[in-house]
PAFIVO-958683 format. One record per residue (C-alpha): x, y, z; residue number from 1; residue in one letter. Coordinates in pm, whole numbers. Each point is the difference from the previous one (the first is absolute). Layout:
BEGIN
R        x        y        z     n   res
R        X        Y        Z   NUM     A
...
//
This chain:
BEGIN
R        x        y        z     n   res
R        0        0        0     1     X
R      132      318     -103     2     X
R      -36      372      182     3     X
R     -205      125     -230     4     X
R     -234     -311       34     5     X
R       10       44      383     6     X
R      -69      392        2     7     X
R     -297     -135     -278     8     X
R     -163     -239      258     9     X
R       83      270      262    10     X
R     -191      260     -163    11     X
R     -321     -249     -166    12     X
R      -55     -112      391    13     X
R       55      379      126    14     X
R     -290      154     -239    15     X
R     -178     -375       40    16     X
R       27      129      392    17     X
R      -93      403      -82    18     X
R     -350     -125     -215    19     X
R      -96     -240      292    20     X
R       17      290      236    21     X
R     -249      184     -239    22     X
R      246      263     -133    23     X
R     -112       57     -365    24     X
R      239      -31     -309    25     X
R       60      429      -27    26     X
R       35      -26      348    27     X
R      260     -237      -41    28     X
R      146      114     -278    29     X
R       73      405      172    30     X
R      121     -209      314    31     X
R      299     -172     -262    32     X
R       31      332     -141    33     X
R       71      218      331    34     X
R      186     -259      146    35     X
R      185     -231     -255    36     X
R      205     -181      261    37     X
R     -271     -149       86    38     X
R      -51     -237     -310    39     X
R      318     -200      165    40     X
R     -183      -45      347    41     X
R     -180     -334       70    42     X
R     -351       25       93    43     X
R       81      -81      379    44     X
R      181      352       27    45     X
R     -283      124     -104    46     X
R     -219     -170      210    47     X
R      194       79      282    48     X
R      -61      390      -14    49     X
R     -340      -73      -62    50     X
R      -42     -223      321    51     X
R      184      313      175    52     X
R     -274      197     -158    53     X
R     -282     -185      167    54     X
R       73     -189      258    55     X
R      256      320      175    56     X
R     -147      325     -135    57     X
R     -387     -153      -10    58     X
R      -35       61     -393    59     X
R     -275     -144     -222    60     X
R        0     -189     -288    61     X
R     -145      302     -188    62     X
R      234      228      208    63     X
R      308     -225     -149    64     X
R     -104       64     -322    65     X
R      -23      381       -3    66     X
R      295      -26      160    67     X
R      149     -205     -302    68     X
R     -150      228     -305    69     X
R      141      336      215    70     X
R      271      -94      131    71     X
R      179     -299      -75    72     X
R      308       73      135    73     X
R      -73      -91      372    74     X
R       -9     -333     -154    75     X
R      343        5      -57    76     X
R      134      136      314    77     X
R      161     -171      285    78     X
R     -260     -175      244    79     X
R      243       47      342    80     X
R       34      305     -112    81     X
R     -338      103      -41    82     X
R      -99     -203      293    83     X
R      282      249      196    84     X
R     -194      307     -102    85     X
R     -362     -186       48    86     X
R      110      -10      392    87     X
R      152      320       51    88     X
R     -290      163     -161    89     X
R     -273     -237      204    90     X
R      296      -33      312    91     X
R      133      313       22    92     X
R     -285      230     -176    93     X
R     -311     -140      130    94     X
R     -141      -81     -305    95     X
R     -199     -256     -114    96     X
R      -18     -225     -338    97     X
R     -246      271     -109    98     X
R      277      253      -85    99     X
R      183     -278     -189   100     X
R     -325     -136     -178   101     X
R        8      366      -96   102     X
R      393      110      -94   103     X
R      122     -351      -78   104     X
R      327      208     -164   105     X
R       79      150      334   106     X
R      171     -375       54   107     X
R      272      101     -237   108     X
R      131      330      166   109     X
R      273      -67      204   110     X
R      -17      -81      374   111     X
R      204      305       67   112     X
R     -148      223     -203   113     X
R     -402     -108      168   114     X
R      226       15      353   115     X
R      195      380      -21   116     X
R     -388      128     -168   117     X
R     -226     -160      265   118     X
R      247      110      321   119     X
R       44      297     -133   120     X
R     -408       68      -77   121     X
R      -26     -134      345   122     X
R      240      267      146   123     X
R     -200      330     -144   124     X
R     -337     -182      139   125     X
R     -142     -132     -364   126     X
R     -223     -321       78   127     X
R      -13     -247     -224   128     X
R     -328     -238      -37   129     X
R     -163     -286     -238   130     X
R     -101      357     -142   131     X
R      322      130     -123   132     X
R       48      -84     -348   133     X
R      352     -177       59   134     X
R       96      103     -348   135     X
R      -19      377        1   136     X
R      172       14      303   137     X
R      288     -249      -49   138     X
R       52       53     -375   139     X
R      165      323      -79   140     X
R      288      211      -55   141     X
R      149      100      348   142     X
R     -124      363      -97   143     X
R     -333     -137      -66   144     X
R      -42     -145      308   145     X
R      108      324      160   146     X
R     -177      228     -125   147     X
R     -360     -228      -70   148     X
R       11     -236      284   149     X
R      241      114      316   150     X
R      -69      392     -113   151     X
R      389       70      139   152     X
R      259      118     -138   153     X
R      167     -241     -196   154     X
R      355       50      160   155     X
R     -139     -110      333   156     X
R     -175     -319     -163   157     X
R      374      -67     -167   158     X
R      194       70      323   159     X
R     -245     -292      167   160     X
R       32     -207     -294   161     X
R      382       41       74   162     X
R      -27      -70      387   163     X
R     -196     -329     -100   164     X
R      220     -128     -186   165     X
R      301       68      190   166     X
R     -168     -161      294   167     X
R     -124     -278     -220   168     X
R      171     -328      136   169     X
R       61     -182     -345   170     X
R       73     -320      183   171     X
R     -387      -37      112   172     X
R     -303      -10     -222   173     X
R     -222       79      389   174     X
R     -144      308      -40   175     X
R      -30       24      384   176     X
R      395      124       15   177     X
R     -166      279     -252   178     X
R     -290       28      180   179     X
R      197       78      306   180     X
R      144      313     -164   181     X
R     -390      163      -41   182     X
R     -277      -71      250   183     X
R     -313      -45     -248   184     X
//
């Protein structure tokens, strides 16, 4: 059996896999398209971030497909690592799966960057709830978030975002040395 015969029979049981889960053939075809790594994965990878999906977050079959047809890259990403940012932001935050049923491409920002914004919202007194639309507020240029979001001056949002990270312990992934540094 050759590569190419493999990374055939990978893909055939991958979009076998994508059709049984009720995506339809566009939707299939703009999920290749956005991500084309993803032609080489078996269906189990797949499957796997789709279990995460469901069983962690709480997300619905129909849920998992919108999620599929809009954005098909959190079907590429890392489980731990989305897992990682699923606790801090359920952990840490007090969110629930609601927020992540809602911004399912908040699990791709990096831990740091959700950590240094959240402490630092928590510092000037900004609440965050189910509510907060995790996107707008995590998802922007530093001066962005500055100016829309915190409403400070953007050097004082920098010079925190400095602190954090020179406080950040890069030998732990527990956000409770972090958390130590702000009081939430």
């Amino acid at each position: 059996m050759t590569i190419l015969t493999r990374l055939e029979d990978t893909f055939d049981d991958l979009v076998k896999y994508l059709k049984d889960c009720g995506l339809s053939d566009k939707t299939i075809h703009t999920f290749f398209t956005k991500q084309p790594r993803s032609i080489t994965y078996c269906w189990e990878a797949i499957e796997k971030r789709v279990r995460f999906f469901m069983d962690k977050l709480g997300y619905t079959r129909e849920r998992i497909i919108e999620v599929f047809t809009n954005n098909p890259k959190v079907f590429t990403a890392n489980v731990e690592r989305m897992r990682k940012q699923s606790d801090f932001i359920k952990k840490d935050m007090g969110l629930t799966n609601q927020s992540l049923i809602r911004s399912p491409l908040v699990l791709l920002y990096s831990l740091e960057q959700l950590q240094w914004r959240y402490y630092y919202l928590c510092q000037i007194g900004y609440k965050i709830t189910d509510d907060t639309h995790l996107l707008d507020t995590f998802y922007q240029a530093d001066e962005l978030f500055a100016k829309y979001i915190a409403k400070r001056p953007v050097d004082e949002i920098l010079a925190f975002k400095d602190d954090f990270y020179e406080n950040l312990n890069p030998v732990s992934d527990d956000s409770n040395i972090v958390g130590n540094t702000v009081q939430c």
